[in-house]
C-alpha positions as CSV (number, residue, x, y, z in Angstrom):
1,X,-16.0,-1.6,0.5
2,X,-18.7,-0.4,3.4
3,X,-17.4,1.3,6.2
4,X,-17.6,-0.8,9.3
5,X,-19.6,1.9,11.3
6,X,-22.3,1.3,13.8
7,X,-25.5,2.9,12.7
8,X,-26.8,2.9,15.8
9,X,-23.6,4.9,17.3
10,X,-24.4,8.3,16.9
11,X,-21.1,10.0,15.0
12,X,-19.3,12.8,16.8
13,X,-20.3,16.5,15.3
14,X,-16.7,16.4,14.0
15,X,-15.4,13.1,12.6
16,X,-12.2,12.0,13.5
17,X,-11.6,10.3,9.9
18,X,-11.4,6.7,8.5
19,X,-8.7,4.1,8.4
20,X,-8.0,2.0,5.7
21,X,-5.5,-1.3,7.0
22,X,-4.9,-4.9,6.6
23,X,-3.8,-7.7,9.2
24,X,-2.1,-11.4,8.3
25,X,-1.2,-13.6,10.9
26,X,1.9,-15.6,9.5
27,X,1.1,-18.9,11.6
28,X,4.5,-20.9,10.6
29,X,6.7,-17.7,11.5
30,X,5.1,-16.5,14.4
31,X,4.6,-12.8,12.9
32,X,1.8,-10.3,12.9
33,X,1.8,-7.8,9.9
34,X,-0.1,-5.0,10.4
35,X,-0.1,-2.9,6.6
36,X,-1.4,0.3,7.1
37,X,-2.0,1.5,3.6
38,X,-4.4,5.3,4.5
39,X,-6.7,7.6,5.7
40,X,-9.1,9.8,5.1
41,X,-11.1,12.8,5.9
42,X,-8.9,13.2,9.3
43,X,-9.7,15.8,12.3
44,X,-7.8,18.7,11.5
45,X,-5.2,19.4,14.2
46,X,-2.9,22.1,13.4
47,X,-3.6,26.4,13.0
48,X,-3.5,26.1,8.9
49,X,-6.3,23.5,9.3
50,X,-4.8,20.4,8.5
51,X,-2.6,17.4,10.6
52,X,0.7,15.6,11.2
53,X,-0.5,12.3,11.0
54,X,1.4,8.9,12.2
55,X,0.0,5.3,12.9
56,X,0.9,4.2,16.5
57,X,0.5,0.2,17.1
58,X,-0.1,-1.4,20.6
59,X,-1.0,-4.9,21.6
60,X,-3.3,-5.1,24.5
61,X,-2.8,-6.3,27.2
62,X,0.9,-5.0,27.4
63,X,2.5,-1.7,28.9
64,X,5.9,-2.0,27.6
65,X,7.2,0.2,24.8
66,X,8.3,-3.2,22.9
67,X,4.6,-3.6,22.1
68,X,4.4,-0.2,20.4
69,X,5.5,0.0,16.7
70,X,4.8,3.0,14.6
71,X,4.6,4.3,10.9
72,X,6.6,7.7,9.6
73,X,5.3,10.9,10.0
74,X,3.5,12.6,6.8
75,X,3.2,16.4,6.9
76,X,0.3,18.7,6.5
77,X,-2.3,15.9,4.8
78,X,-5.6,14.9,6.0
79,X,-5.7,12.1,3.8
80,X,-2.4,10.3,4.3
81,X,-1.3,7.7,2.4
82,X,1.0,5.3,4.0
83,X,1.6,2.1,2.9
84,X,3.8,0.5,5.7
85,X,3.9,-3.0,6.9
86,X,4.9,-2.9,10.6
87,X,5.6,-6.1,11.9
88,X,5.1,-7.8,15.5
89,X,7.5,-11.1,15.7
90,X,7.4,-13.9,18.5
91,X,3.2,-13.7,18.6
92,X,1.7,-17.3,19.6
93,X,-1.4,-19.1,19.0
94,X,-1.8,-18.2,22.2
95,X,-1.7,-14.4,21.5
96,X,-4.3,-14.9,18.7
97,X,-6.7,-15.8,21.3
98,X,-6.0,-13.1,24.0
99,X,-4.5,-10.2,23.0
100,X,-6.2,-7.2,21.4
101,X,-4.7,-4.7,18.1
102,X,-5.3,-1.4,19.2
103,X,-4.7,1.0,16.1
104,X,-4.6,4.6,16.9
105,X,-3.9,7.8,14.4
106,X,-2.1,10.6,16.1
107,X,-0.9,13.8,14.7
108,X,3.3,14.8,15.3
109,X,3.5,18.3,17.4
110,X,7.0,19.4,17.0
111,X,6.5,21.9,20.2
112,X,3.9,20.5,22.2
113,X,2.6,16.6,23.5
114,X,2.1,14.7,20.0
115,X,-2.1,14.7,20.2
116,X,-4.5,11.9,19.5
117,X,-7.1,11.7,16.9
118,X,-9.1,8.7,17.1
119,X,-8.5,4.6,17.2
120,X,-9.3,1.4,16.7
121,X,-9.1,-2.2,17.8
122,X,-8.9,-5.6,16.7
123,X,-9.5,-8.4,18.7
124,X,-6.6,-11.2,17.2
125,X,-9.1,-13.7,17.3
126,X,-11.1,-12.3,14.5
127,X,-8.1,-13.2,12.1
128,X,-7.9,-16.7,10.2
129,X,-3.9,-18.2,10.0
130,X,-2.2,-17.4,7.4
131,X,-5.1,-14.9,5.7
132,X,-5.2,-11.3,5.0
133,X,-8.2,-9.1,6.2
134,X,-8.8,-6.1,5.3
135,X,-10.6,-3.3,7.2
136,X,-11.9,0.4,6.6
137,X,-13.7,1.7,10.0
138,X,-14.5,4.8,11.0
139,X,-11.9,6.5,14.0
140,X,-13.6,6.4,17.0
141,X,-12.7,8.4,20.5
142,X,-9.7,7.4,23.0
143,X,-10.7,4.3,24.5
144,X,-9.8,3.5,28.1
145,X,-7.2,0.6,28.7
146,X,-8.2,-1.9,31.7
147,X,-4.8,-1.6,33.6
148,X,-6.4,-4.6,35.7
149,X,-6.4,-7.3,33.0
150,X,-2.5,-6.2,32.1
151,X,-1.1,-10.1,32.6
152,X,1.8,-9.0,30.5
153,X,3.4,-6.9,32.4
154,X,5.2,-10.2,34.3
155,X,6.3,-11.0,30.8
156,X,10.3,-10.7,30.2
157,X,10.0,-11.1,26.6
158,X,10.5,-13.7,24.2
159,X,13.5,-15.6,22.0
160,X,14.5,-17.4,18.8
161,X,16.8,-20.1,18.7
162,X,17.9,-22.3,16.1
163,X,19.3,-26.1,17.1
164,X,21.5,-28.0,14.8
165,X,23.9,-30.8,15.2
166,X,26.4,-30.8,13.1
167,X,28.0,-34.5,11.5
168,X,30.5,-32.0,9.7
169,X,31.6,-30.0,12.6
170,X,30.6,-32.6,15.1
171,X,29.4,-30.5,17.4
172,X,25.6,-28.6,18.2
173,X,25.6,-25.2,16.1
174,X,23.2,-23.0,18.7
175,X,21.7,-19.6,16.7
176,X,20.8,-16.7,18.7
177,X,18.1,-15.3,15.8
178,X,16.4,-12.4,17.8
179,X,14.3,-11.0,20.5
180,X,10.8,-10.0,21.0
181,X,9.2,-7.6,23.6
182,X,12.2,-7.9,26.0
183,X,11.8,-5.9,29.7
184,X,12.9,-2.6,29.8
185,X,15.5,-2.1,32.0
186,X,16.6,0.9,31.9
187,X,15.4,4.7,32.6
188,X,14.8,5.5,29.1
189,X,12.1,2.6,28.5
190,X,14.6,0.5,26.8
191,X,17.1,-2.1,27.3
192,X,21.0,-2.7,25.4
193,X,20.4,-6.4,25.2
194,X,22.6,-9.3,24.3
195,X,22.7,-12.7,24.9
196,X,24.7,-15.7,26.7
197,X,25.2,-19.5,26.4
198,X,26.1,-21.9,28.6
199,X,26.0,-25.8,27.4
200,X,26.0,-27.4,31.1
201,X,27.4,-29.5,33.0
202,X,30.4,-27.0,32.2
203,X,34.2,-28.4,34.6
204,X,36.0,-26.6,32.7
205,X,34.2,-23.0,32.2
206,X,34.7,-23.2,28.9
207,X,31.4,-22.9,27.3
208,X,30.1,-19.4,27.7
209,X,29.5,-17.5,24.0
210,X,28.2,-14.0,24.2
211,X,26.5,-12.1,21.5
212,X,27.3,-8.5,20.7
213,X,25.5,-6.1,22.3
214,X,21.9,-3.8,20.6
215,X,21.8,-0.7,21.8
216,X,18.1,0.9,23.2
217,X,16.3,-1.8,21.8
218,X,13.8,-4.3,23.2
219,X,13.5,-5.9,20.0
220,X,17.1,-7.0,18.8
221,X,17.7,-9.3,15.6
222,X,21.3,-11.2,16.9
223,X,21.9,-13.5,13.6
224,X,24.7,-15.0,15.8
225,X,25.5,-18.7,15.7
226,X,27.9,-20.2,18.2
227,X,29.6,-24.1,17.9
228,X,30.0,-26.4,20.7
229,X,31.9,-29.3,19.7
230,X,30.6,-32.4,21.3
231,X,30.1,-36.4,20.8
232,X,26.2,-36.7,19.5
233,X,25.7,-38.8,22.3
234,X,26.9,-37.1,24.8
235,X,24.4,-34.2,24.5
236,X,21.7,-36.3,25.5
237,X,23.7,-35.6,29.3
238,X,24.0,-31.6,28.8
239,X,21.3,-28.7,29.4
240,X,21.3,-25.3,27.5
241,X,21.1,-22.4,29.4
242,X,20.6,-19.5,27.3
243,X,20.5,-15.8,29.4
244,X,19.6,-12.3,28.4
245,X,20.8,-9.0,29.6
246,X,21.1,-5.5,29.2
247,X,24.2,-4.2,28.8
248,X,25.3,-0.9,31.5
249,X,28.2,0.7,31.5
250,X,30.4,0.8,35.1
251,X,28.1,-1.3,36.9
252,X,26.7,-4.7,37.0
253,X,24.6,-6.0,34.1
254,X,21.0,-6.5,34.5
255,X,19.4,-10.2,34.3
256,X,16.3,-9.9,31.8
257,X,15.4,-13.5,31.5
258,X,16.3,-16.8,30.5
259,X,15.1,-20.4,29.0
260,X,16.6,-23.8,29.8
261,X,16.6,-26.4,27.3
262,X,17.7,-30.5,27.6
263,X,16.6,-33.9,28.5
264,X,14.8,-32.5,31.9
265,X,12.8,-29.1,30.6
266,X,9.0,-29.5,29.8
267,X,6.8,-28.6,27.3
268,X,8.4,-26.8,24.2
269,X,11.7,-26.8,25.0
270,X,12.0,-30.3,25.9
271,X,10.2,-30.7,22.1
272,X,12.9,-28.3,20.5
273,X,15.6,-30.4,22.3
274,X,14.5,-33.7,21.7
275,X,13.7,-32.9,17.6
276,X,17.3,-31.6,17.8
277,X,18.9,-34.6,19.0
278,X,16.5,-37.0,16.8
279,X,17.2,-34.9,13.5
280,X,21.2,-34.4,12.8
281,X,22.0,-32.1,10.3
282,X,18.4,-30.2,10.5
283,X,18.5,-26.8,12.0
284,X,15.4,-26.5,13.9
285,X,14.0,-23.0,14.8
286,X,11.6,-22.4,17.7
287,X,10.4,-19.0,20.0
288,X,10.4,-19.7,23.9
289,X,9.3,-17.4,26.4
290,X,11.9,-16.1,29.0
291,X,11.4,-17.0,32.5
292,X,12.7,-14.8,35.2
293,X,14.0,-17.2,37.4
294,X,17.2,-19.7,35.9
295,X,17.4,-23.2,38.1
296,X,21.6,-23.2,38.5
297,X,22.5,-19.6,36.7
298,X,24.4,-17.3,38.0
299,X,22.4,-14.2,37.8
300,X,26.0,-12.0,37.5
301,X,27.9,-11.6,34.6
């Protein structure tokens, strides 16, 4: 395979290496796999003349460390070979249009800042659904990011849930699958996330489930499934309010965000809501975006 290098670019008197990786956008699950499989011919960085290199992942525009995965550190090697699938979950059609990969090689200082090498990007949009691509490009300088164009930072983060009504249990089974890029919250970068339910109109107070709490994570996998028991028709009458927060210790929780679904939502979770109640017995999965403002919550825990 040719190197995807300009010609025309003229290369730096010391090249910064190449980068051997793959993308598939897995359309059905909402999941970006990034395989990083090597490199070659990296800058030397360290006194004995070779590197400490590591793959750092970023999707553009976003400034939250939720957006950043990153491969294991392999020592002393200019031409590491990986081999690691890192994976972004909750990415949208949407993000295939907008956002931007932005691969970048760095090499691990145990005593000092951890120091670039040189990067890449990938526009999303240049991927097909559901269709590997492969790509070997040259590293090229640090890149400046356009702080301007950085929508995402409004963002709170995304959620799974799964909807099920149950003829057995006679009652809706609600799943609380996982985050993606939730807020950080706290001073660290991170958030200790977990989630609530409410199924509402609610006299009694009785219908609040909580999952367990992640610790420092913004990107938690919950795998929690809670049971409201309930008359099939009767649901038609109740909203789901579902609420994330992180978790603090001697004072009050912090409200990350939160998605309403029922008979008077819009959009995607009126869809998920409506295909619940139409399809009994089908558990039906779907990501929604968290809003940051919850009609009839209480924002206190």
């Amino acid at each position: 395979m040719q190197l995807q290098c300009d010609p025309c670019l003229p290369l730096p008197t010391a090249a910064l290496g190449t980068l051997d990786f793959s993308l598939l956008y897995d359309q059905e699950n909402n999941a970006l796999h990034c395989t990083i499989s090597k490199a070659k011919g990296l800058k030397p960085m360290d006194h004995n003349g070779l590197a400490d290199p590591y793959v750092k992942l970023h999707l553009l525009p976003g400034a939250s460390k939720a957006n950043k995965l990153r491969t294991k550190t392999l020592r002393n090697t200019l031409n590491p070979t990986w081999n690691e699938t890192l994976t972004y979950y909750g990415i949208t059609d949407e993000d295939m249009i907008r956002k931007t990969l932005r691969i970048s090689v760095c090499d691990e200082d145990k005593f000092r800042h951890n120091e670039f090498i040189g990067e890449t990007r990938v526009p999303l949009k240049r991927l097909k659904p559901n269709h590997t691509k492969t790509f070997s490009i040259c590293l090229e300088k640090q890149l400046p990011v356009d702080k301007t164009e950085d929508k995402s930072l409004e963002e709170r983060g995304r959620i799974l849930i799964s909807l099920k009504y149950s003829s057995q249990k006679q009652g809706l089974l609600v799943g609380i699958v996982r985050c993606a890029h939730l807020a950080a919250m706290d001073a660290n970068g991170y958030s200790d996330p977990y989630v609530k339910t409410y199924l509402k109109p609610d006299v009694d107070k009785k219908s609040k489930h909580k999952t367990a709490v992640k610790k420092k994570t913004l990107n938690p996998e919950f795998n929690e499934e809670f049971c409201y028991e309930i008359k099939h028709g009767d649901l038609a009458k109740k909203t789901l309010e579902v609420t994330v927060w992180d978790y603090d210790i001697g004072k009050s929780n912090d409200f990350i965000g939160g998605v309403v679904l029922g008979i008077n939502a819009k959009g995607e979770r009126l869809k998920h809501w409506f295909d619940c109640l139409k399809n009994k017995d089908k558990r039906i999965e779907r990501w929604h975006t968290l809003t940051n403002e919850l009609p009839g919550a209480v924002l206190s825990d």
